[in-house]
C-alpha positions in Angstrom: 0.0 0.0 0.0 1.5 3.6 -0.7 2.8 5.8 1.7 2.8 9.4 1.2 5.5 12.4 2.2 3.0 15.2 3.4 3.7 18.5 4.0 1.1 20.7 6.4 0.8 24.5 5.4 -1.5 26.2 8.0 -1.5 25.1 11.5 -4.3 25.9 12.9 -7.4 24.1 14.4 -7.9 22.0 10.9 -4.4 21.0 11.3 -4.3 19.4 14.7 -6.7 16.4 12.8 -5.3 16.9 9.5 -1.9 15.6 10.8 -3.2 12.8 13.0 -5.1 11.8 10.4 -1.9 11.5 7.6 -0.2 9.9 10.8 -2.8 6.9 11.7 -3.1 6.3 8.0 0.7 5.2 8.2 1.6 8.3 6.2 4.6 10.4 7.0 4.4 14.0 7.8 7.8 15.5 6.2 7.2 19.5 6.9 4.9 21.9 8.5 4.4 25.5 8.2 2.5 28.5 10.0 2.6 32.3 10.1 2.4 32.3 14.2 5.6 32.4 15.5 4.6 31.2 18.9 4.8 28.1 16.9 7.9 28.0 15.6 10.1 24.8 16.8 7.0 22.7 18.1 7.4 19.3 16.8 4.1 19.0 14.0 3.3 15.5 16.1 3.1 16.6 19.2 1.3 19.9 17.9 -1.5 17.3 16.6 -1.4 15.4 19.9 0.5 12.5 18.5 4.2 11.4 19.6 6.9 13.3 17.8 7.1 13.0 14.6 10.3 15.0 13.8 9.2 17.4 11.8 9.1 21.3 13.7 6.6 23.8 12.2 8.8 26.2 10.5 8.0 29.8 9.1 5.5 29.9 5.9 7.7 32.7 4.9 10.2 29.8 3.7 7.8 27.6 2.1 8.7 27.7 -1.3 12.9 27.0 -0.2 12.0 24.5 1.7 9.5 22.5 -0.5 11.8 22.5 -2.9 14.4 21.1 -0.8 12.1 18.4 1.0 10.0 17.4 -2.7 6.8 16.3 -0.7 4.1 14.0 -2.5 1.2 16.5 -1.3 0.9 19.5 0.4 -2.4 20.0 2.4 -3.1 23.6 2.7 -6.1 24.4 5.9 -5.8 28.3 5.7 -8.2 30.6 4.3 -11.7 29.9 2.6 -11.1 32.6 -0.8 -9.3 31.3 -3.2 -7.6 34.7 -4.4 -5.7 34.2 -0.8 -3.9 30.8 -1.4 -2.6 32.2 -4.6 0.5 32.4 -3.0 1.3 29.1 -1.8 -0.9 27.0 -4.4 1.0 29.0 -7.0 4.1 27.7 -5.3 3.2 24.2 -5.3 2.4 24.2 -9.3 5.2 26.1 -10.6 7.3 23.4 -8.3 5.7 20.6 -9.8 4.0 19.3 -6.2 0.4 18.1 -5.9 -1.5 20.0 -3.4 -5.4 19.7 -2.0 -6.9 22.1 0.3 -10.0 23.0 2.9 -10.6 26.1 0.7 -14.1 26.2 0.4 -14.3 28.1 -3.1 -11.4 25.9 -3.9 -13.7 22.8 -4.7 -15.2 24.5 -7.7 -13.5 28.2 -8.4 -14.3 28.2 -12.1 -17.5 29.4 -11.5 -16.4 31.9 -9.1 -12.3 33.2 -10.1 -12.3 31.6 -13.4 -8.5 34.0 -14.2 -6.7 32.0 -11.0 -8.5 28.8 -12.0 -6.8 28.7 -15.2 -3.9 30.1 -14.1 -3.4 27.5 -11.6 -4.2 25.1 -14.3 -2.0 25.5 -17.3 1.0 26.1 -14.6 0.0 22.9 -12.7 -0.3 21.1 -16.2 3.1 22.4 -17.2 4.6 20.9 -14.1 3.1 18.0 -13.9 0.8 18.0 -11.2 -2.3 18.2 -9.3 -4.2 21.2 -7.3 -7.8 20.4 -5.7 -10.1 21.5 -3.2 -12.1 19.2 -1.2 -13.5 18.9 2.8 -17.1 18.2 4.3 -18.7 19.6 0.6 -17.2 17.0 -1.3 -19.4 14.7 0.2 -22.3 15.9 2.0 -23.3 18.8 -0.5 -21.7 17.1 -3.3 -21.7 13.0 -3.8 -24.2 12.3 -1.2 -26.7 14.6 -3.6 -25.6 13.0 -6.7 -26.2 9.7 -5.8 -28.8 10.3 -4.2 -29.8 11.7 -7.5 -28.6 7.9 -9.1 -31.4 6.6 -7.4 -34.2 9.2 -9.4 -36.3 8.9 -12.2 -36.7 12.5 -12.9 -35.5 15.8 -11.1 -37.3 19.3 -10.6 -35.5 20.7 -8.3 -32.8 19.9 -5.9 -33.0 22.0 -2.4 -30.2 21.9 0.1 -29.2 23.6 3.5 -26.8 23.3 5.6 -25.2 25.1 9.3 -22.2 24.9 10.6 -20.5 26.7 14.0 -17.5 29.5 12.6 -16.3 29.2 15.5 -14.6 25.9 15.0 -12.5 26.9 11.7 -11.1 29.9 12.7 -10.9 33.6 12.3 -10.9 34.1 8.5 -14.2 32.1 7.9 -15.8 33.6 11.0 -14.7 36.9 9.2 -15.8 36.1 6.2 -19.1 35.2 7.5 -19.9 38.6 9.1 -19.0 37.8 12.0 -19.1 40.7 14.5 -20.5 43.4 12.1 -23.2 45.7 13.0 -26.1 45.4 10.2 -24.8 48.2 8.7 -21.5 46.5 7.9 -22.7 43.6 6.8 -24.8 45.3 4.4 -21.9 47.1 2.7 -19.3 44.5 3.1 -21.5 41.5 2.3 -24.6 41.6 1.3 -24.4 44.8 -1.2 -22.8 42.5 -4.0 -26.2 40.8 -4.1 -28.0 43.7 -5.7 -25.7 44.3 -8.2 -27.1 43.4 -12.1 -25.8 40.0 -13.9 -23.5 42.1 -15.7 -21.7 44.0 -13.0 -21.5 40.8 -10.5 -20.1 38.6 -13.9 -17.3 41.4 -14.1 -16.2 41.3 -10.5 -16.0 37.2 -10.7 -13.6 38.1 -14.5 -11.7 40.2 -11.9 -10.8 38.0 -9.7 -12.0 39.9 -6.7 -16.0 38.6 -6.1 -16.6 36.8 -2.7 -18.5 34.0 -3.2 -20.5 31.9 -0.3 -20.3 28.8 0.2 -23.1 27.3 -2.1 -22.1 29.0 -5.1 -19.4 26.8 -5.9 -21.6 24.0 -4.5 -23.9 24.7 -7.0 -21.0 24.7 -10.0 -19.6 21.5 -8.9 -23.0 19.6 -8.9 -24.3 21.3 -12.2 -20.6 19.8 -13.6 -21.7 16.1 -11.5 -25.0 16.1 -13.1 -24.3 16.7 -16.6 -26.2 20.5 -16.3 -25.8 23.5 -18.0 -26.2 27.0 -15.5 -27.9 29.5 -17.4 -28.0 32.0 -14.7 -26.9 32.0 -11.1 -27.5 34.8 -8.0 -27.0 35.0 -4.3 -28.6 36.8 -1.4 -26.5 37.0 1.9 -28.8 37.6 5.3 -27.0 38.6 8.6 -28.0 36.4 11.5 -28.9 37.7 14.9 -28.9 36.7 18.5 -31.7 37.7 21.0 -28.6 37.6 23.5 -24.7 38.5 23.7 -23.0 35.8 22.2 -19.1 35.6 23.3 -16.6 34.7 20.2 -13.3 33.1 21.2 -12.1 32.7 17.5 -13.1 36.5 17.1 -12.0 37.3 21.1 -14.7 39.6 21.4 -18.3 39.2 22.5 -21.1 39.8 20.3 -24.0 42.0 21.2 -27.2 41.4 20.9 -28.6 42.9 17.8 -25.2 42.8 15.4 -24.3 39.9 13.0 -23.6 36.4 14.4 -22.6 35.1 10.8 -25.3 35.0 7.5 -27.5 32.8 5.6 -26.8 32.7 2.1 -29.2 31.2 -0.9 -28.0 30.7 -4.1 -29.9 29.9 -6.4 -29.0 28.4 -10.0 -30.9 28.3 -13.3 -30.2 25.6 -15.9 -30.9 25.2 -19.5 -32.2 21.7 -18.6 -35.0 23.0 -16.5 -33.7 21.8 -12.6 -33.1 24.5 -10.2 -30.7 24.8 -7.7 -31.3 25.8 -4.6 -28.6 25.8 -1.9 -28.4 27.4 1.8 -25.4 27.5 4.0 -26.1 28.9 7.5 -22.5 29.9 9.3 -22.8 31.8 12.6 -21.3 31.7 16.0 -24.0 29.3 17.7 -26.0 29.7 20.7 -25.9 27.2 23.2 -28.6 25.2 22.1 -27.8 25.5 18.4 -25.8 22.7 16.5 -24.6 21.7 12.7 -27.4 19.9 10.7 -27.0 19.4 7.2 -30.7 18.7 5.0 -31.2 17.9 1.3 -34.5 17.2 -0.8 -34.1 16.1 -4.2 -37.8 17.0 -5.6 -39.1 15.1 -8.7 -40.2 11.4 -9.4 -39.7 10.3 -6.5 -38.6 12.8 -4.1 -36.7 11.8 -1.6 -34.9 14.1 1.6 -31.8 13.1 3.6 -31.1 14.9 6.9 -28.3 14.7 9.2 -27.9 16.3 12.2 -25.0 17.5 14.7 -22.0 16.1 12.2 -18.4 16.6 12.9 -17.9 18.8 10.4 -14.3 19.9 11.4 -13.4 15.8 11.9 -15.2 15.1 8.2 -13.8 17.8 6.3 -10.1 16.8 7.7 -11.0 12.6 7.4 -12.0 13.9 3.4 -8.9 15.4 2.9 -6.7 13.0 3.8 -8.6 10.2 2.4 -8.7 12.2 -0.8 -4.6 12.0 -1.0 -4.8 9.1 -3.3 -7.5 10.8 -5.4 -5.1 13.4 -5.8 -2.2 12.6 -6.6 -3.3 9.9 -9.3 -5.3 12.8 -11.1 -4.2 14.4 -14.2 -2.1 17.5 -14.0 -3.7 20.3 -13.6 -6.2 22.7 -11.2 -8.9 19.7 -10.8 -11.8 19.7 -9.3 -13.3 16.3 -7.4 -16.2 15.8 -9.6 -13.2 14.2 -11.9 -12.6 12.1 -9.7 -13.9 8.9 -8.1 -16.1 9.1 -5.1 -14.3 9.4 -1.8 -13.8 6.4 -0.4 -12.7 5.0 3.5 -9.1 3.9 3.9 -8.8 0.8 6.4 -5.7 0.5 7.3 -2.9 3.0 5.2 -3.5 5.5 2.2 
C-alpha cells in the first residue's frame, strides 16, 4: 500500500486532525508551516497530539525554499476559505511541480467563481506535472451524497439543500468572512451589497478576480458539472443572523451583542438550460448554546426523496475527506482539478 511524504501548510485548528489523520493512516508528515511564531520549533506531532514526529513547524515565509528542498508527494493547505488568498502558496506548489489539496471552500469548484486564477493554476499545474484540488465536508455531504442520491431518481425538478455549521470551529478568517461581528450596517456594505448588483456588473467582478462568493455558489457549480447540467443563470442573497442575546466569540475574542451579525445565511440559487433548479443554503454563525450543525437535502421530482443529518463533525469530516482524498489526488491528471473528476471518496482501512 503507498505511503505518502505530506507537508502541512496552515496550522491551525484544521491541522491538529489533518496531521493525526496522515499519521494513523501510516503516512509520513515531512514539513509543517504557519505564520504564528509562537509556533515555531514545536514538533508537528506533538502539535497534533501524537508522539513526535520529527518534523518542527517552520516559518511559511520559507515555504517555497523549503518545498523544494524536501520534494513532498502532497501539500495539504487548511488556511483561508477565498481562493484569491492561497494564490501564493498554491501558486508555489504548481510552478514546483508538487500536488497540493486544500480546505478552501471556493477551492472545490473556483471556475464558476475566479475563473482567471482557476486557469492560471491550471496551465501552470499542467506544465509541471501536477495536481491542485479543493475538497472537505462539501465534497461529500453537498456534493456525492446529492448525486447519488440523485442515481437513485427517475426525474428531477428541483434539488434543495441547507446546511449550518459553527465559525467558531474553523477559525478567524471564515468567521470573518461570514460577518461575524459586524453591526447590520457592515454587513450590508461588506456582504450583502454584491447581491444587488445586475448579472452584468457581478459577472465582471468574478472576471476580476476579486468577487466573494458563499459557500453554495461553488456547491452549486460542482453539482451542475456532477450532473451533466448547463447553468444558465446564477444569483446570491447574503442575510445577517442575529442573537436575541450576547453571544461571546473566542475565534473572534470579542463578544457579540445582541442585535449585530452572528454570521449569515446565504441562498443561491441556479438556473439551468435543462429545466432543474438549484437551490442551496449554507447557514455559518457563532451558535447559541442550544444551536448545532445539521445538514438537510430534498431532491424534488419522481420520486422525491430528503436526507437529513444532524450534529456532524464537520471539522473531523472535512479533515478525514482530505486525507482520504490524497490518493485521489495525486493519481489525477495534472492540472487545477476539481473532485467531480474524480472517483467518489472512499474509507481507507488501514494506510492511504
Amino acid at each position: 500500500m503507498a505511503k505518502y511524504n505530506v507537508v502541512q501548510y496552515g496550522c491551525g485548528k484544521m491541522a491538529k486532525y489533518t496531521i493525526r489523520y496522515v499519521l494513523e493512516k501510516g503516512s509520513k508528515i515531512v514539513g509543517a508551516f504557519d505564520i504564528d511564531k509562537s509556533k515555531f520549533g514545536t514538533d508537528a506531532g506533538v502539535y497534533a497530539g501524537c508522539k513526535k514526529c520529527g518534523v518542527k513547524i517552520e516559518d511559511a515565509k520559507n515555504a517555497r525554499k523549503r518545498l523544494a528542498e524536501i520534494r513532498p508527494d502532497i501539500v495539504i493547505v487548511t488556511t483561508m476559505s477565498l481562493f484569491k488568498d492561497l494564490e501564493d502558496i498554491l501558486l508555489i506548489c504548481a510552478e514546483l511541480g508538487i500536488n497540493a489539496i486544500t480546505t478552501c471552500e471556493e477551492a472545490f469548484f473556483a471556475y464558476n467563481s475566479n475563473p482567471v486564477l482557476s486557469k492560471k493554476l491550471d496551465k501552470i499545474a499542467k506544465k509541471n506535472g501536477c495536481t491542485i484540488s479543493g475538497s472537505g465536508y462539501q465534497d461529500v455531504f453537498w456534493g456525492n451524497l446529492i448525486t447519488t442520491l440523485a442515481g437513485a431518481t427517475q426525474s428531477i425538478k428541483k434539488i434543495r439543500g441547507s446546511t449550518s455549521y459553527n465559525v467558531e470551529d474553523y477559525g478567524i478568517a471564515l468567521a470573518k468572512a461570514h460577518g461575524a461581528g459586524l453591526s447590520l450596517e457592515q454587513f450590508d456594505k461588506e456582504i450583502a451589497a454584491v447581491d444587488r448588483m445586475s448579472d452584468k456588473d457581478r459577472q465582471a467582478i468574478i472576471n476580476s478576480g476579486e468577487y466573494t462568493p458563499s459557500y453554495m455558489w461553488n456547491t452549486n457549480g460542482w453539482l451542475a458539472e456532477q450532473l451533466g447540467l448547463t447553468i444558465t443563470k446564477q444569483w446570491q442573497v447574503c442575510v445577517p443572523q442575529v442573537n436575541k442575546k450576547d453571544l461571546k466569540s473566542s475565534t473572534l475574542k470579542m463578544k457579540i451583542p445582541a442585535g449585530m451579525a452572528t454570521g449569515m445565511s446565504a441562498v443561491v440559487t441556479s438556473e439551468t438550460k435543462e429545466g432543474i433548479i438549484l437551490e442551496t443554503q449554507c447557514i455559518g454563525k457563532v451558535y447559541a448554546p442550544d444551536e448545532f450543525d445539521s445538514n438537510q437535502w430534498t431532491i424534488e421530482g419522481e420520486p422525491d426523496t430528503t436526507v437529513i443529518i444532524n450534529r456532524p463533525s464537520t471539522v473531523e469530516l472535512t479533515c478525514a475527506t482530505i486525507v482520504n482524498r490524497i490518493p485521489d489526488v495525486v493519481n489525477a491528471e495534472a492540472g487545477y482539478v476539481t473532485t467531480d473528476r474524480m472517483p467518489r471518496a472512499k474509507f481507507k482501512l488501514k494506510t492511504l
